[in-house]
C-alpha positions as CSV (number, residue, x, y, z in Angstrom):
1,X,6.0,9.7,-22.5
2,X,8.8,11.9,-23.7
3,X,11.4,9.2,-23.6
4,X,14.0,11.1,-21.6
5,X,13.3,8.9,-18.6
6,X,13.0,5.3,-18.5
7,X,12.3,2.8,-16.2
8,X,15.3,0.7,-17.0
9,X,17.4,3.5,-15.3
10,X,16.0,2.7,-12.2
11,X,15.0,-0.4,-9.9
12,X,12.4,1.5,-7.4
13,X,9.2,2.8,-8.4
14,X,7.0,5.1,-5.2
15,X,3.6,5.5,-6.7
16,X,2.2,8.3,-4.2
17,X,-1.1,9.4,-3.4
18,X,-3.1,12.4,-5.0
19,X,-6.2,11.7,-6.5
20,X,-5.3,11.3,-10.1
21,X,-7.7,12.6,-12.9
22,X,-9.8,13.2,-10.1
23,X,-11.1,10.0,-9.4
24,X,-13.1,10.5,-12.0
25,X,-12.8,6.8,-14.1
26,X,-12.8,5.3,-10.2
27,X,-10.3,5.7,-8.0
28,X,-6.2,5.0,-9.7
29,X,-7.9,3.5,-12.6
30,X,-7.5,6.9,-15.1
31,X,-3.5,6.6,-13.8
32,X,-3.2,3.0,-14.4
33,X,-4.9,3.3,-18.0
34,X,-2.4,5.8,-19.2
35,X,-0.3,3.1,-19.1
36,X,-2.4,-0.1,-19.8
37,X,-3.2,1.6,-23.5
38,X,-0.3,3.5,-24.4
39,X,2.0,0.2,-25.5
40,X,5.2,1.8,-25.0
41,X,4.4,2.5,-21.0
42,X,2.8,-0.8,-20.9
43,X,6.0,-2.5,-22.3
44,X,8.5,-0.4,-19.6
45,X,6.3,-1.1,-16.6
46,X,5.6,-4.7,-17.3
47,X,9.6,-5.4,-17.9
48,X,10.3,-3.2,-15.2
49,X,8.2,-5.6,-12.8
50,X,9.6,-8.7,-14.8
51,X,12.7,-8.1,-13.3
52,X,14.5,-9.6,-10.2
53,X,16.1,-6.2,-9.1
54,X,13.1,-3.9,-9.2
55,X,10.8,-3.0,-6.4
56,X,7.6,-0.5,-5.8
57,X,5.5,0.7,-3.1
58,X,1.7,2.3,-3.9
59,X,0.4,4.3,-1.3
60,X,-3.0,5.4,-1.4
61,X,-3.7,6.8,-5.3
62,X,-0.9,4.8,-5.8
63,X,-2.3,1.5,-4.3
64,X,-5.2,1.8,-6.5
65,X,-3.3,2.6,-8.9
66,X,-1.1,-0.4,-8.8
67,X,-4.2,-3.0,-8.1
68,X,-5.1,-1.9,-11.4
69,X,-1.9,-2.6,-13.0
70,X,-2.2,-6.6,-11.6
71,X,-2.3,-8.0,-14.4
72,X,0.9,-7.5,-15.4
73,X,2.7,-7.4,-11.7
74,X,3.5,-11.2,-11.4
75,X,2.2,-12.7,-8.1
76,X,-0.4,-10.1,-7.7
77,X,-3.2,-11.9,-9.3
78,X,-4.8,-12.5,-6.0
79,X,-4.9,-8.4,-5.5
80,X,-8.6,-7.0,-5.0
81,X,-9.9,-3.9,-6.3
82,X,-10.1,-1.0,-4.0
83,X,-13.9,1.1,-4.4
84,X,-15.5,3.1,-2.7
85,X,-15.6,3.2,1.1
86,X,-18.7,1.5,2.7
87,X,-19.2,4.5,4.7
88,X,-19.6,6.1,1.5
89,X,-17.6,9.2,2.3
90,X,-14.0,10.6,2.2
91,X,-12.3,9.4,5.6
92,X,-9.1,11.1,6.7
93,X,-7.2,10.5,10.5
94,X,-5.3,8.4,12.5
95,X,-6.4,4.8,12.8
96,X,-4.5,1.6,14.2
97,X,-3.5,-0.7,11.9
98,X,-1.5,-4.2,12.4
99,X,1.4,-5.1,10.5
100,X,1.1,-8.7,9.7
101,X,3.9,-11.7,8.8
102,X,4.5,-11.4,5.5
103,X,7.1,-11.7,2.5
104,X,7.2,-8.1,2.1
105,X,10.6,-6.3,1.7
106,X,9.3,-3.2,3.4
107,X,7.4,-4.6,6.8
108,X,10.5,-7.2,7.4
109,X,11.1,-6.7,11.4
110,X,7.5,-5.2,11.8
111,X,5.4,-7.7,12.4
112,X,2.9,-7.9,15.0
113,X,2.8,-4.3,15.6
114,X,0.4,-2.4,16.1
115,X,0.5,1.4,15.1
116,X,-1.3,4.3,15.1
117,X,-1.1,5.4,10.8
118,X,-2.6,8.3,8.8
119,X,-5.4,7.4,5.9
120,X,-7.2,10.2,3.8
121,X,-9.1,7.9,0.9
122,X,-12.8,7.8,-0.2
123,X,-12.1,4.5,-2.2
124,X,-10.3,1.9,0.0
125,X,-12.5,-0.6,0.4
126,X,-10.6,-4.0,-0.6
127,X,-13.3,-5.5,-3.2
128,X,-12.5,-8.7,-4.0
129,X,-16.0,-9.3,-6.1
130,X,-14.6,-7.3,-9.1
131,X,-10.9,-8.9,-9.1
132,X,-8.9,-11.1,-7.1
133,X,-9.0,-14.0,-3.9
134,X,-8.9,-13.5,-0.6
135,X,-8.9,-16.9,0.3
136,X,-5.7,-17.2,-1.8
137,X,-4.1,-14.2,-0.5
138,X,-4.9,-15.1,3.1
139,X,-3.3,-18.9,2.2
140,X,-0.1,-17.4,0.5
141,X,0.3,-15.0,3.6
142,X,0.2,-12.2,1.6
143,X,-1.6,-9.5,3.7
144,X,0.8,-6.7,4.9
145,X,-1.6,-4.6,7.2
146,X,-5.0,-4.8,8.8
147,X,-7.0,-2.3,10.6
148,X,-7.3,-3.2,14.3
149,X,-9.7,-2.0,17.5
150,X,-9.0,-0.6,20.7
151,X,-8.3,-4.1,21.5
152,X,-5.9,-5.3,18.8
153,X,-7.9,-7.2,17.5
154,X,-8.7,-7.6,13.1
155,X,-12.0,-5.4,12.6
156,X,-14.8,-4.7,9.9
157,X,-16.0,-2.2,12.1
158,X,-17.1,1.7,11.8
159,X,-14.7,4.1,12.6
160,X,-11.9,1.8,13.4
161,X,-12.1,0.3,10.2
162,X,-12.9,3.1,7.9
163,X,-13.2,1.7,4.2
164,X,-15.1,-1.7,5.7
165,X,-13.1,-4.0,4.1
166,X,-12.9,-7.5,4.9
167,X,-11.0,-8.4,7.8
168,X,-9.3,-4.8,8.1
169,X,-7.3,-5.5,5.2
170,X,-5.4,-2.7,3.8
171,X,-2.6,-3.8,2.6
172,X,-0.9,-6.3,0.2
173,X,2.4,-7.9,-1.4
174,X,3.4,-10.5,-4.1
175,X,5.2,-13.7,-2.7
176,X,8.6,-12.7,-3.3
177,X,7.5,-9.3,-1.4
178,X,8.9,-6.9,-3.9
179,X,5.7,-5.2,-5.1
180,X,3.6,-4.4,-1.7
181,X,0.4,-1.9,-2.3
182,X,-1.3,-0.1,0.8
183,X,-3.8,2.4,1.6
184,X,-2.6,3.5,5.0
185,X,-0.2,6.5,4.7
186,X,3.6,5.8,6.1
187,X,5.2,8.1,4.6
188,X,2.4,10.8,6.5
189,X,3.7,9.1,10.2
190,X,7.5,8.3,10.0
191,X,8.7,11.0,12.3
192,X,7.3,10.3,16.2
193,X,5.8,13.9,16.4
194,X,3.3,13.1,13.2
195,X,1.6,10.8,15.5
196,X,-1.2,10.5,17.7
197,X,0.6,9.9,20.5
198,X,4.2,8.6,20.5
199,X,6.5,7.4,23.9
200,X,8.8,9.6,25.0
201,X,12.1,7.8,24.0
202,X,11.1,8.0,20.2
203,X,11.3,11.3,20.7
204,X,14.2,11.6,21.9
205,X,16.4,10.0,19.1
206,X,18.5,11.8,16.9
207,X,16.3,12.0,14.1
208,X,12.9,12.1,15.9
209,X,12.0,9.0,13.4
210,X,8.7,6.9,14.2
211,X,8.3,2.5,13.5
212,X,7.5,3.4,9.8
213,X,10.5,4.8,8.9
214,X,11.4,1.4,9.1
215,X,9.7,0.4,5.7
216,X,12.1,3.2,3.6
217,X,15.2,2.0,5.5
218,X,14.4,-1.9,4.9
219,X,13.6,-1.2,1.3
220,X,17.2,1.0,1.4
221,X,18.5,-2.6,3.1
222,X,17.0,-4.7,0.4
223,X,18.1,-2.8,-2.8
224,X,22.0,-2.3,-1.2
C-alpha cells in the first residue's frame, strides 16, 4: 500500500494461512477485498498474474483468499468457493490426502500418492453453488488433491474428509499450472518427523525432508 514494494519485483507470490480479519466477511474474502477495491492492488495483482513468469501458492487463508481473487487469475474461472465446513466446526489434524495428475508446477512427480497432510480450517468446504464448475474442473484435470480413506480411495466422508466437499477435493490449479490454491497444509508436513507416521529411510536423509518438500523444490525447478 506504501509503494515501497511491488509485485513487479518479484515472480512468486506464498499466500499463507492465518485467518485474516478474523474470518469475519467469510473466510479469505476481507484479504482478497483489500485488494479487489483498492485499484492500485487490484492493477499489481492482476498484471502480476497476467504474466508468463509469475507463479503463487495459497494455502489455507490463503486458498480462500486466492478463490476469491478468480476473477482476475486467468484459467481459474472454474475455482469454487471455499465456506464453511459441513461439520460445522473448526477441524485441525492429520488426514490422507491424494495427489492427483495434474498441470500443476508444484505436484509434478507427485502424483498418485497418497500422504498423510496437516489441515486446521473451519471454512474448506469446496462450494461450487456460489462460484465455479466442477464438471469443468474435473474435464480440464485441474484437481491437485483429494481427501482419501483408509483405503485410498476419493471420500465425502466424516472424519476422513473433514470439510465434506465433493469428491475430497481440496485442492486446485489453472491449466498452465502456475497458480495452484489448497487447503491442506504442506508447508506444516515437509520434514518426515512432522508426520504421523513416516518410514524409517526418510528419516534418515540428510535433511530429514518428507514427499512435500517436493512442491517448494519443483516450484524452485520451475522458476530456475
Amino acid at each position: 500500500l506504501s509503494g515501497k514494494s511491488k509485485l513487479d519485483d518479484f515472480r512468486g507470490l506464498i499466500a499463507c494461512g492465518g485467518f485474516s480479519y478474523g474470518d469475519v466477511l467469510g473466510a479469505g474474502e476481507g484479504w482478497a477485498k483489500t485488494i479487489l477495491f483498492n485499484s492500485q492492488l487490484r492493477d499489481q495483482f492482476s498484471s502480476f498474474f497476467n504474466r508468463q513468469d509469475s507463479f503463487a501458492l495459497g494455502v489455507c487463508n490463503g486458498c480462500q483468499m486466492m478463490s476469491n481473487l478468480s476473477g482476475i487469475i486467468p484459467g481459474a474461472e472454474a475455482w469454487p468457493k471455499f465456506t464453511r465446513n459441513q461439520s460445522e466446526q473448526y477441524e485441525a489434524r492429520l488426514v490422507m490426502a491424494e495427489v492427483m495428475a495434474s498441470p500443476s508446477i508444484f505436484t509434478q512427480g507427485m502424483s498418485g500418492s497418497q500422504l498423510p497432510i496437516a489441515i486446521a480450517h473451519g471454512e474448506g468446504f469446496a462450494n461450487f453453488s456460489q462460484q465455479g464448475n466442477l464438471e469443468a474442473l474435473q474435464k480440464q484435470g485441474l484437481a491437485v488433491l483429494r481427501f482419501v480413506d483408509h483405503q485410498g480411495k476419493p471420500t465425502e466422508t466424516y472424519p476422513m474428509n473433514p470439510n465434506g466437499s465433493p469428491g475430497g477435493l481440496t485442492g486446485v490449479t489453472t491449466p498452465d499450472g502456475r497458480f495452484t490454491v489448497m487447503m491442506p497444509h504442506p508447508e506444516r508436513v515437509f520434514r518426515a518427523v512432522q508426520m504421523s507416521w513416516a518410514p524409517k529411510e526418510w528419516l534418515d536423509t540428510p535433511d530429514g525432508a518428507s514427499p512435500w518438500m517436493r512442491l517448494f523444490r519443483n516450484a524452485r525447478v520451475w522458476a530456475k
